[in-house]
Every structure is written in structure tokens, then in C-alpha cells.
C-alpha positions as CSV (number, residue, x, y, z in Angstrom):
1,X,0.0,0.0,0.0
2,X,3.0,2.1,-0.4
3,X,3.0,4.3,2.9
4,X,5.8,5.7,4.3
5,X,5.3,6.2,7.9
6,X,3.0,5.2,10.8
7,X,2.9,4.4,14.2
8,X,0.8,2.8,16.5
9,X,-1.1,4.9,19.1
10,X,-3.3,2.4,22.4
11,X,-4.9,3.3,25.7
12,X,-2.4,3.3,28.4
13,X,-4.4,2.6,31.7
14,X,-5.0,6.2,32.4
15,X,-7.1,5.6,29.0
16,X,-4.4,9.0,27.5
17,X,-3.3,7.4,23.8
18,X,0.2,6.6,24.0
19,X,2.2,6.7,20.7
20,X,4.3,3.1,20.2
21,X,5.8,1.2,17.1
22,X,7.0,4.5,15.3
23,X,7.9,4.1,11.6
24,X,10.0,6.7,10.2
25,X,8.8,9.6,12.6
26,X,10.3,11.4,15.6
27,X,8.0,13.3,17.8
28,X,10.5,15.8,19.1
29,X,11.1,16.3,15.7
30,X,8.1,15.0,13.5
31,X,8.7,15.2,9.6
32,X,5.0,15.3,9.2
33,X,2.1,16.4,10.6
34,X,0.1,14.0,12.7
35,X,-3.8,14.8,12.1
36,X,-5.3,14.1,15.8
37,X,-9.0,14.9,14.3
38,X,-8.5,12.1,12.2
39,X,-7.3,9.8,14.9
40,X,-10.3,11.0,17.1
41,X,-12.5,10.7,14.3
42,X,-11.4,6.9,14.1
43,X,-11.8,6.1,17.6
44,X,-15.4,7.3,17.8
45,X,-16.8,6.1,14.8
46,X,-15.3,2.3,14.9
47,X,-14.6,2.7,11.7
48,X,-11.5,3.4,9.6
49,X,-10.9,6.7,8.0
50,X,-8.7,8.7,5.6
51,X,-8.1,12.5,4.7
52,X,-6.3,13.4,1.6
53,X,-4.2,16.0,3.5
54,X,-4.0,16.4,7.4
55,X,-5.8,19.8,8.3
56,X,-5.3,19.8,12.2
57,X,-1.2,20.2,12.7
58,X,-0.6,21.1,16.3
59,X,2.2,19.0,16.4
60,X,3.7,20.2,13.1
61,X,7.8,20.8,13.0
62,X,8.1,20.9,9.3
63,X,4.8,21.7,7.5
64,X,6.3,22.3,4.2
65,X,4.8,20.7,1.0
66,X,7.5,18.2,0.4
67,X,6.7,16.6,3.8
68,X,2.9,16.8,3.4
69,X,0.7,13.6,2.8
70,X,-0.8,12.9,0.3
71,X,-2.9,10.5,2.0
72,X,-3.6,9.2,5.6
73,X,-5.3,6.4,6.6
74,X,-6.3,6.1,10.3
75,X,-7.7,2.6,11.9
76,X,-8.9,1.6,15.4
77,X,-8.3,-2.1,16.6
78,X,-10.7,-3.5,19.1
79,X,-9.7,-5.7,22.3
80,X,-13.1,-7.2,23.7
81,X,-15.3,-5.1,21.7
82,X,-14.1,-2.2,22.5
83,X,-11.3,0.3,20.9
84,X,-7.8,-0.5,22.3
85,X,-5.9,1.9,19.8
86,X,-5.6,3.0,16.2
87,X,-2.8,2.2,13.6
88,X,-2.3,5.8,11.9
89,X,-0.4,5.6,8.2
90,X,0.9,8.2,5.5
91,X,2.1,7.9,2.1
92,X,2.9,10.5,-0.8
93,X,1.8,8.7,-3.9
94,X,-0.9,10.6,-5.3
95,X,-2.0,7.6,-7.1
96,X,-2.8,5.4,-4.2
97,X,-6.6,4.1,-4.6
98,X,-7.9,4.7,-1.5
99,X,-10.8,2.0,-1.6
100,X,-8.3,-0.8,-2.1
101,X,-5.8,0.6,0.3
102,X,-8.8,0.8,3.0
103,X,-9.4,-2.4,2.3
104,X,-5.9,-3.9,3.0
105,X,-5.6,-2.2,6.0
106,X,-9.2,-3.3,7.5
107,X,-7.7,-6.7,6.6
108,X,-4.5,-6.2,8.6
109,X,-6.1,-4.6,11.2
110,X,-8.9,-6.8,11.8
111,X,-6.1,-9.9,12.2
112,X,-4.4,-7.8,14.1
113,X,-7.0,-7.3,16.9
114,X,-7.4,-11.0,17.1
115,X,-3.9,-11.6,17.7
116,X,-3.7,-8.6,20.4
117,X,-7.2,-10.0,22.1
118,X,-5.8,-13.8,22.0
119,X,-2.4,-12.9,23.3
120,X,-3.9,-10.7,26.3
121,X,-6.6,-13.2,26.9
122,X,-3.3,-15.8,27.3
123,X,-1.7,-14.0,29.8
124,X,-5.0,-13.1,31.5
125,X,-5.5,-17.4,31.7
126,X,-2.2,-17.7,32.9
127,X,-2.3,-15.2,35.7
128,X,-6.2,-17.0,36.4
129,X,-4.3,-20.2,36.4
130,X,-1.7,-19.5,38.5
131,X,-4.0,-17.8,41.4
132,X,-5.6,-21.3,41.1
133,X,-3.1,-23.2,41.9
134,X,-1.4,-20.7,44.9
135,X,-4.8,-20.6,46.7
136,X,-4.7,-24.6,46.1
137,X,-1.4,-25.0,47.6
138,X,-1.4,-26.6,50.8
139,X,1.8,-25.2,51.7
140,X,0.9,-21.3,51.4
141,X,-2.3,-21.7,53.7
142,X,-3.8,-24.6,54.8
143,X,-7.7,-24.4,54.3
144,X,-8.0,-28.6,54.3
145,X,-6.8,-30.7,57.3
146,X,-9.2,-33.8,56.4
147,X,-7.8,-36.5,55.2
148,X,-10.7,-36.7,52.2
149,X,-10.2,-33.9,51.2
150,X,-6.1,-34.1,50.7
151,X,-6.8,-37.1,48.8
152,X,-9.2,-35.0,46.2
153,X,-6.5,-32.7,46.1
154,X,-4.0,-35.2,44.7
155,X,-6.5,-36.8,42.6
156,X,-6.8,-33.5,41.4
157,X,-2.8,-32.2,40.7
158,X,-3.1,-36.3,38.9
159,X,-5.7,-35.9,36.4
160,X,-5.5,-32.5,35.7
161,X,-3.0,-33.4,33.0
162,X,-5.0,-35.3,31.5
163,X,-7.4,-34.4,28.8
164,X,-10.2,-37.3,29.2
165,X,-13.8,-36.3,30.8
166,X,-14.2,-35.9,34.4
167,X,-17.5,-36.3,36.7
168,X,-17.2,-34.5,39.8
169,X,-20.0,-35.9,42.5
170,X,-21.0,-34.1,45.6
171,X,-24.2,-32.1,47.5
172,X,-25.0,-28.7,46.4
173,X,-22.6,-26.6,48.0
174,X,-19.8,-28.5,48.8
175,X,-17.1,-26.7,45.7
176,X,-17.5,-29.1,42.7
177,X,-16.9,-25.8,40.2
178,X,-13.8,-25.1,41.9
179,X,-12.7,-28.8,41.7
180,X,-13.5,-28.3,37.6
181,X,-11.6,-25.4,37.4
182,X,-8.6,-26.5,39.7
183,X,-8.9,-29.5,36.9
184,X,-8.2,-27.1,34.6
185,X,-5.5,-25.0,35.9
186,X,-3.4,-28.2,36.4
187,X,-3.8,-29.0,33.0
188,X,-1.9,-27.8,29.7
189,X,-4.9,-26.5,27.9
190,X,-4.6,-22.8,27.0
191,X,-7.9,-22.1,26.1
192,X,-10.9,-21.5,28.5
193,X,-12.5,-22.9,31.2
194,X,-16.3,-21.7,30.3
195,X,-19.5,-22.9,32.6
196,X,-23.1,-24.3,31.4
197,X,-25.1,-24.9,34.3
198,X,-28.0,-27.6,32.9
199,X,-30.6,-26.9,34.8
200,X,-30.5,-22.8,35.2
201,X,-30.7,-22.6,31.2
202,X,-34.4,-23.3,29.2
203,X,-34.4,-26.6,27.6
204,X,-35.2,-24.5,24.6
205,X,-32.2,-22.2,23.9
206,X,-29.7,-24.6,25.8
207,X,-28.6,-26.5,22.4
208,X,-27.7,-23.2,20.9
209,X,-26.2,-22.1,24.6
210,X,-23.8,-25.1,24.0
211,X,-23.2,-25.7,20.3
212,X,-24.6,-22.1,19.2
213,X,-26.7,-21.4,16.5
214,X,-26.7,-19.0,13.0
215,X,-29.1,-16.6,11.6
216,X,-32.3,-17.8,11.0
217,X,-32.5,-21.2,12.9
218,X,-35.3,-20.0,15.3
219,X,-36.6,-17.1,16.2
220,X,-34.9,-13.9,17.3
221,X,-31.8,-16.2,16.0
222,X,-28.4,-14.6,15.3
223,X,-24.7,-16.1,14.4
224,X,-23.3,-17.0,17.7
225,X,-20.8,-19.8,18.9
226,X,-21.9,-21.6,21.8
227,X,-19.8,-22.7,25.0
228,X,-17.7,-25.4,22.8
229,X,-16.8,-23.1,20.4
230,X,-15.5,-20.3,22.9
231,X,-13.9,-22.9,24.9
232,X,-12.0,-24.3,22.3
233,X,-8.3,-25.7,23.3
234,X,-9.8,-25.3,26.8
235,X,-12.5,-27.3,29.0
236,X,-16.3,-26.8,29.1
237,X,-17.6,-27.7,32.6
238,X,-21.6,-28.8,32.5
239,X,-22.9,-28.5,36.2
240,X,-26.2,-30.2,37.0
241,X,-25.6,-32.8,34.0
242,X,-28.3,-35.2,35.9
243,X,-30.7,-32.5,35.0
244,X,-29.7,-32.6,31.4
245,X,-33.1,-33.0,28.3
246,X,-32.8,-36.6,27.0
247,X,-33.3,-35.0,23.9
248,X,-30.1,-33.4,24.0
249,X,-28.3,-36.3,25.6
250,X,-27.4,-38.2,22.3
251,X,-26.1,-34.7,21.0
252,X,-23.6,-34.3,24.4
253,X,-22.4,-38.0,23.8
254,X,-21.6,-37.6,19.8
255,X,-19.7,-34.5,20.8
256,X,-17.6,-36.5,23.2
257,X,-17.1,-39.5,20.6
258,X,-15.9,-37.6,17.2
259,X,-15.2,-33.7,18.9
260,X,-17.2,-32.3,16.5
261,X,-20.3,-29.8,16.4
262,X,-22.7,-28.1,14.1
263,X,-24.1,-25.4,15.0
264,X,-28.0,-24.8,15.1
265,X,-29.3,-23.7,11.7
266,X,-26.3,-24.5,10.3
267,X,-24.6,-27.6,7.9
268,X,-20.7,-27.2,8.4
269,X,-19.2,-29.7,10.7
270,X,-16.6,-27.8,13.0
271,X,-13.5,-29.8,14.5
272,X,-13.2,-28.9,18.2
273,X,-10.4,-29.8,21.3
274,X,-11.9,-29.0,24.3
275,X,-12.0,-31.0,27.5
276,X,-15.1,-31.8,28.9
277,X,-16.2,-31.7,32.9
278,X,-19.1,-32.5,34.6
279,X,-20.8,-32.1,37.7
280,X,-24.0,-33.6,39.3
281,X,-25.9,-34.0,42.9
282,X,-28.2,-36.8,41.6
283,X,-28.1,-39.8,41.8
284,X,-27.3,-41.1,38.2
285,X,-27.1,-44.6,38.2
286,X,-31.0,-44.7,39.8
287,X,-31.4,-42.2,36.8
288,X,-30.3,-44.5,34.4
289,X,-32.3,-47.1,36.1
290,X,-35.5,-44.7,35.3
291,X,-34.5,-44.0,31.7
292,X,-34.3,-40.5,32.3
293,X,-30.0,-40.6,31.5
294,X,-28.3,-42.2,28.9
295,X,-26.0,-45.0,30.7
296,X,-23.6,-44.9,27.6
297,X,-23.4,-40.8,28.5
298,X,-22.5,-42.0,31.7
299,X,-19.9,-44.1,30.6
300,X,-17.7,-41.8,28.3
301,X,-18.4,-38.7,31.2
302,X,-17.1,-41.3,34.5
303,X,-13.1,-41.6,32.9
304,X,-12.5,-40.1,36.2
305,X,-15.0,-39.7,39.2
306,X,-14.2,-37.4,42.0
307,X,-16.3,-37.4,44.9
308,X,-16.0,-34.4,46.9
309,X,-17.3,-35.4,50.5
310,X,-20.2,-32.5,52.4
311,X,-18.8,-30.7,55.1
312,X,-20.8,-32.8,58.3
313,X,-18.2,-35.4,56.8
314,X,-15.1,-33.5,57.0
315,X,-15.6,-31.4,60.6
316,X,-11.9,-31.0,60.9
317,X,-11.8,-28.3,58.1
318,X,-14.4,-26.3,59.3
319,X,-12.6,-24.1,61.9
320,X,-9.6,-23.4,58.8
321,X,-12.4,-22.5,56.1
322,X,-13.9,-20.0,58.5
323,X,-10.7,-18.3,59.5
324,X,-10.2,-18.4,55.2
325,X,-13.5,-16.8,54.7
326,X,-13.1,-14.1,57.7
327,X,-9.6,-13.0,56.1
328,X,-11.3,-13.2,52.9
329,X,-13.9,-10.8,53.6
330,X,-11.4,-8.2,55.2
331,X,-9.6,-8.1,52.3
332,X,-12.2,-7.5,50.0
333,X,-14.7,-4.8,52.2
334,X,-11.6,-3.6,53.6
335,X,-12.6,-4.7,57.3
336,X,-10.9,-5.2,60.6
337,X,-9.9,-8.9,61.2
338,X,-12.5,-9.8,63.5
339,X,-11.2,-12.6,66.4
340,X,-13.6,-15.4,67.0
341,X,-14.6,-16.9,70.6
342,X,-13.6,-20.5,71.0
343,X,-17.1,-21.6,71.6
344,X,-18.5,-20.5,68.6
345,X,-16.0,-22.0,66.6
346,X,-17.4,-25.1,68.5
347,X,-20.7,-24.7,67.8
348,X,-20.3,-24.4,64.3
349,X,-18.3,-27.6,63.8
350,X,-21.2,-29.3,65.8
351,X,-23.5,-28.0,63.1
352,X,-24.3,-30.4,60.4
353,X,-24.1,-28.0,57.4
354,X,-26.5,-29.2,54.7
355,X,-25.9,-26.5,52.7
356,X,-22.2,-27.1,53.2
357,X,-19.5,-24.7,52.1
358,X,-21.8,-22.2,50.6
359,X,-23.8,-22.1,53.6
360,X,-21.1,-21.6,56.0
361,X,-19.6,-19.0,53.9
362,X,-23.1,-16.9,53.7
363,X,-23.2,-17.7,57.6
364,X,-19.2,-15.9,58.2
365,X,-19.9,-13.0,56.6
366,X,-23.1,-12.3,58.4
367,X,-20.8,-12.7,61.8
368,X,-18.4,-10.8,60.4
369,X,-21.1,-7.9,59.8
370,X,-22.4,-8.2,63.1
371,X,-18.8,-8.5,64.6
372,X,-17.8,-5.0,63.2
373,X,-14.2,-5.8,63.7
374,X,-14.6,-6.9,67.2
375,X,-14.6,-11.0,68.5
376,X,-17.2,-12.8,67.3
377,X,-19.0,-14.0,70.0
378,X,-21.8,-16.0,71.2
379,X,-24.2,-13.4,71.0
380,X,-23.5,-12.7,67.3
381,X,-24.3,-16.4,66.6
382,X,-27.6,-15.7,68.8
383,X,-28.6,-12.8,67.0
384,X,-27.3,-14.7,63.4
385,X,-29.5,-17.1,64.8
386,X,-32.7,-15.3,65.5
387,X,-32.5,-13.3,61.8
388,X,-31.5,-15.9,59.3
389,X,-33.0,-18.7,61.0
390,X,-34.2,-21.0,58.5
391,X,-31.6,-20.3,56.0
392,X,-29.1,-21.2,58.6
393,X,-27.9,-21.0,62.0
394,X,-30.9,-21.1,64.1
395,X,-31.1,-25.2,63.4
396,X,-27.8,-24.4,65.6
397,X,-29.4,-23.5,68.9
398,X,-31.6,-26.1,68.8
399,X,-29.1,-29.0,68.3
400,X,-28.6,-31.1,71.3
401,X,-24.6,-31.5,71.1
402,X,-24.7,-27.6,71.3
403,X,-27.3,-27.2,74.0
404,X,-24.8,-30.1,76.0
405,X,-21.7,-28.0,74.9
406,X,-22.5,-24.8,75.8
407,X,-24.2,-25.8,79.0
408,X,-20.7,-27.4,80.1
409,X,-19.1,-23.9,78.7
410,X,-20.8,-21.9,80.9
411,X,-19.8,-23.9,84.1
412,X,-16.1,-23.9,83.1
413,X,-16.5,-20.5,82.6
414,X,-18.2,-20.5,86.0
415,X,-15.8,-22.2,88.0
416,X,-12.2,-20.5,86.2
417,X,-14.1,-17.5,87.8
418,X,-14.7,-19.3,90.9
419,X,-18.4,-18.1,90.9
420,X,-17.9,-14.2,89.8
421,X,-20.7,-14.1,86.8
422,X,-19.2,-10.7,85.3
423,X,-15.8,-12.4,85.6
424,X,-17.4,-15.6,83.9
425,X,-19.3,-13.5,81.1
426,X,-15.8,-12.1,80.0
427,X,-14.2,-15.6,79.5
428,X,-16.8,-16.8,77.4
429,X,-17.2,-13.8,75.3
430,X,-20.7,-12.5,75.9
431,X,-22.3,-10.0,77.7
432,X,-23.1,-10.3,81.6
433,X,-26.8,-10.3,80.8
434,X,-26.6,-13.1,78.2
435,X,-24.6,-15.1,80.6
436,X,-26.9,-14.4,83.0
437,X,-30.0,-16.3,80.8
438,X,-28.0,-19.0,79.8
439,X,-27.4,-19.5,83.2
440,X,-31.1,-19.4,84.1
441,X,-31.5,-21.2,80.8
442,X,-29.6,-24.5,81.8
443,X,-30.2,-23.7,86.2
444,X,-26.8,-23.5,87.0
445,X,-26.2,-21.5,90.3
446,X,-23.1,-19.6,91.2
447,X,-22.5,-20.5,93.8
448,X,-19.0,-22.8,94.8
449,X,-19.4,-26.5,95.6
């Protein structure tokens, strides 16, 4: 296309264009002037632009006519839909046709951008990755102490590697997604690690959702790529996969056999490499039993099954996940580390968690509100208690083991105070009048025996 001089102008993260990649130009000493209307006029419009001469010069060192452009062609390139930078060029042949030159340049630009976006989206996965694996690794901070749960984690670092399906197995709640993407970050793939949850999605967009669909195949239908598509050199993970149509069962399971799609609407075959996961809390094998999933599906997803164990199973790595989710929490509203009382920590490993580590999660940062920096005590749990009762800990109060256990707390606390209640009140953590209920709660007396 014959020009002479360019540069390359992108966002810095102030969002001020910096000037990069300079082509026969000095800006202490430009030979030509550099048209900023033009690169504005680029930036808004999306769109690529050229001026026979430049009319805006504030930058102009020598504007004499043997340095002026004859043409200038100025074009944005676009990182995640939106414009990164522009690539601004000059030539002097007056003979250049600026239709075919404009078209050139769209072309180099366009493969441009895809290069930029898939180079930045690589280092973006790698940093992702990386975080993955540090808040996996035992030896930084140790969030697991059961001996389950060290065992998944070694299953994990083993078939990471390798690129066969996975079935993850476990209640709601207890972290199968962050077992499919720990999966994932251990393996090799550089591609994403995209989610399809099968029973949040209608059954009647969920075939385009996954293999995507093109212009015209339904209604309202436009080109899109579904989840394999995106995910391509990386891993799809399919949570809920017992609540998967049987309709769209056979579809799954050819996918898995041959790695190729079609999209909806559409009649090309497209070769794919991506890793499949997937997750469930049902029962399968009595769903196979039903004829409501496809026991050959079953077979190609179970390569690998990972069972990851609720938390009433694993009490041991209760007290470490909730001093993880209370320095969690600092960090991210920017709070004071609040210290938690001995027996609370107690009464939360006596609890029997059925909505396992989301719950508990929910359930520490609603102490940690109520805390407000200071010890968590048994009052907070009370108060927890009384507000978001049925969601979760008021089953607490009412559990025998913790009626027993804090009955036999307040009489330690009783007699390491040798009878004094405001004494007593301060070792456990609570206020004078709270002791003094649970004290008329469970008829203990003060005085020494």
C-alpha cells in the first residue's frame, strides 16, 4: 500500500493514547504532521478513515509541502469489543486508490486485533491459572486438614494433565466448580474454562447455549458460537448434567465420541479440542435405572470420578475454612480482622451444614457484619441465629450436642471465675446479661461447691 510512515497509538491505563511502534517519525522532531482529528474521528466512529491531506497540525515541526501527505489512513483495533488503539499511516503517492488501500488495512487490522485480544486473553489465563493453583497450595495456607479432602486434592494435581472427561460428584454446595476449574488449571490446555449450568438454562435455547446457533435457525436467532466453540483448546464444565433433556443427551455423547459440532441452523461440521467436565448431585445410576440418563453418556463422562465429600463429613476443616472466609472478607470490604470466641467455633463444627461450604460462607460473613471488627462471639451467633433462621444458624441452637456443649461452657466459665458471673461473662465472650440467661436457661447456680 505504499506508505511511508505510521505508528501505533493504544490506551495506556490512564485511558491517555500513547504513541508506540514509530515508523520513520520522531516526535521531538516530527517530519510530518500527525492529524489528531482524524485519529479521534477513528476512535469514535469504529470505523476506519482517511483525509487526503491532514488539516489539524498542532504538532507540526516541518509543514512544508515536500513533507505533506498525500494520503492518511487512520484505523482503530478493538480488544473485547471495545477500541484499544488505532494504527495511523501516511504515504505521498498521489496515485494510491484509497478503496483498495482501506481495504488492506481493515484486513490487517482486523487480524491484528485477534492476535492482540488472544495474546492478552493468554496471559490473562495464565495469571487465572496461577491464582488457582497458589490458593490450592497446601503449603501457602492450609484451608483442608481432612484426610478426604487431601486425597481429592491429589487426585486433582493427577488428572489435571489429563485431557479425558471428568465427573465431579458431591451435594450442592460442597465446591464441585472449583474442583472443575482447579482441573483445569493443572492441565496444559490454554484455552478457557467456560461454565453451562443444565438446569439454570431453558431446555429451549440450551442447544444453541452449548453448540450455538446462526441466523435464522429460530426465532430472534443470530450467528453465535456456543460454550464449545469459545472454549476451544480449553474445557467446558456442565454442572447439574443429571438434570440434562434426554433429547439433548445423544447430542452431548456424539460431541464426546468424534469432537465435532454443528451449530443450530447451520450444515458445516466444526472440529473442536476441548476438555469436557461434569458435575452432578443426583443420583445417576438410579437415573439411568429410570430411563431419564443415557447410561452410555454416563460411561464416556465417568473416565474419572471425583467425589467431593459434604462438610458434616469432614468437621476437621471447618474451623480453617472459617478463618479463610473471615480473612477473605477483610480483604475484599476492607474490614478489621475480627477474632472469634472458642465456643463458637465449637458450635459451628457441631452443626451439620446441609448446605455445606456455601452455607457456611453466607453464615461468616453475616458474623463478620455483626462482629464489626470486634470478636465474634456467642451473641452474634444468637442474633445470626434469631434473623436468618431457617436459611441457617438457628437449626444451631436447637441441636442437642450444642445445648450439651455450651451448658458445660458456661460452668467452666463459671468455676475458672470461681463463681464471679461478670468475671465468667468475660471468659466466654458474651455480655453479663446473656450469661446471665443462659445460666437461668440451663439452672446452673453460682455458687461454689
Amino acid at each position: 500500500i505504499h506508505c511511508e510512515q505510521g505508528f501505533i497509538a493504544a490506551h495506556d491505563k490512564k485511558g491517555d493514547l500513547v504513541y508506540r511502534a514509530m515508523e520513520n517519525l520522531d516526535f521531538d522532531n516530527a517530519e510530518c504532521p500527525i492529524d489528531h482529528g482524524l485519529i479521534h474521528m477513528a476512535l469514535s466512529n469504529r470505523e476506519t478513515v482517511f483525509h487526503p491531506v491532514a488539516t489539524d497540525q498542532p504538532r507540526a515541526v516541518d509543514a512544508s509541502e515536500k513533507s505533506r501527505p498525500d494520503l492518511i489512513f487512520c484505523t482503530p483495533f478493538f480488544f473485547a469489543g471495545n477500541p484499544e488503539g488505532c494504527l495511523y499511516l501516511t504515504g505521498r503517492n498521489k496515485k494510491l486508490s484509497t478503496a483498495t488501500c482501506k481495504t488492506l488495512i481493515d484486513i490487517l487490522v482486523r487480524y491484528g486485533s485477534a492476535l492482540l485480544e488472544r495474546i492478552r486473553y493468554q496471559i490473562q489465563m495464565t495469571q487465572e491459572r496461577q491464582n488457582l493453583k497458589n490458593r490450592l497450595e497446601l503449603k501457602d495456607e492450609t484451608i483442608i486438614r481432612s484426610e478426604a479432602m487431601i486425597r481429592l486434592y491429589e487426585d486433582i494435581r493427577t488428572i489435571g494433565p489429563i485431557s479425558v472427561p471428568v465427573l465431579i460428584l458431591g451435594e450442592a454446595g460442597t465446591g464441585k466448580e472449583l474442583v472443575a476449574s482447579a482441573l483445569h488449571s493443572f492441565s496444559n490446555r490454554q484455552g478457557a474454562c467456560l461454565t453451562l449450568n443444565c438446569s439454570a438454562i431453558p431446555e429451549g435455547i440450551f442447544e444453541s447455549e452449548l453448540f450455538g446457533s446462526v441466523k435464522g435457525a429460530f426465532h430472534n436467532a443470530v450467528d453465535k458460537p456456543g460454550k464449545l466453540e469459545l472454549a476451544h483448546n480449553g474445557t467446558v464444565f456442565l454442572d447439574e448434567i443429571g438434570d440434562m433433556d434426554l433429547v439433548l443427551q445423544p447430542k452431548l455423547l456424539r460431541f464426546l465420541e468424534n469432537k465435532e459440532i454443528t451449530r443450530l441452523g447451520d450444515i458445516r461440521v466444526k472440529k473442536l479440542d476441548v476438555r469436557i467436565i461434569a458435575a452432578t448431585n443426583r443420583n445417576l445410576e438410579e437415573k439411568i435405572r429410570d430411563n431419564t440418563f443415557r447410561e452410555d453418556l454416563f460411561q464416556r463422562l465417568s473416565c474419572f470420578i471425583l467425589k467431593v465429600p459434604p462438610l458434616r463429613e469432614r468437621q476437621e476443616d471447618i474451623e480453617p475454612l472459617i478463618h479463610f472466609f473471615l480473612k477473605q472478607f477483610s480483604r475484599e470490604y476492607n474490614w478489621s480482622l475480627p477474632a472469634i470466641a472458642d465456643p463458637v467455633i465449637k458450635a459451628l463444627e457441631s452443626y451439620s451444614w446441609p448446605g455445606n461450604i456455601r452455607e457456611l460462607r453466607n453464615s461468616v460473613l453475616r458474623l463478620s457484619v455483626q462482629a464489626k471488627g470486634k470478636t465474634i462471639t456467642m451473641d452474634d451467633l444468637a442474633r445470626i441465629g434469631d434473623n436468618f433462621g431457617r436459611e441457617s444458624l438457628r437449626k444451631v441452637s436447637s441441636l442437642p450436642s450444642l445445648e450439651k456443649m455450651e451448658q458445660k461452657y458456661i460452668r467452666q466459665a463459671l468455676d475458672t471465675a470461681k463463681g464471679n458471673i461478670s468475671e465468667a461473662a468475660k471468659i466466654a465472650g458474651i455480655a453479663r446479661s446473656t450469661f446471665y440467661e443462659k445460666m437461668k436457661k440451663f439452672q446452673i447456680s453460682s455458687d461454689k461447691k
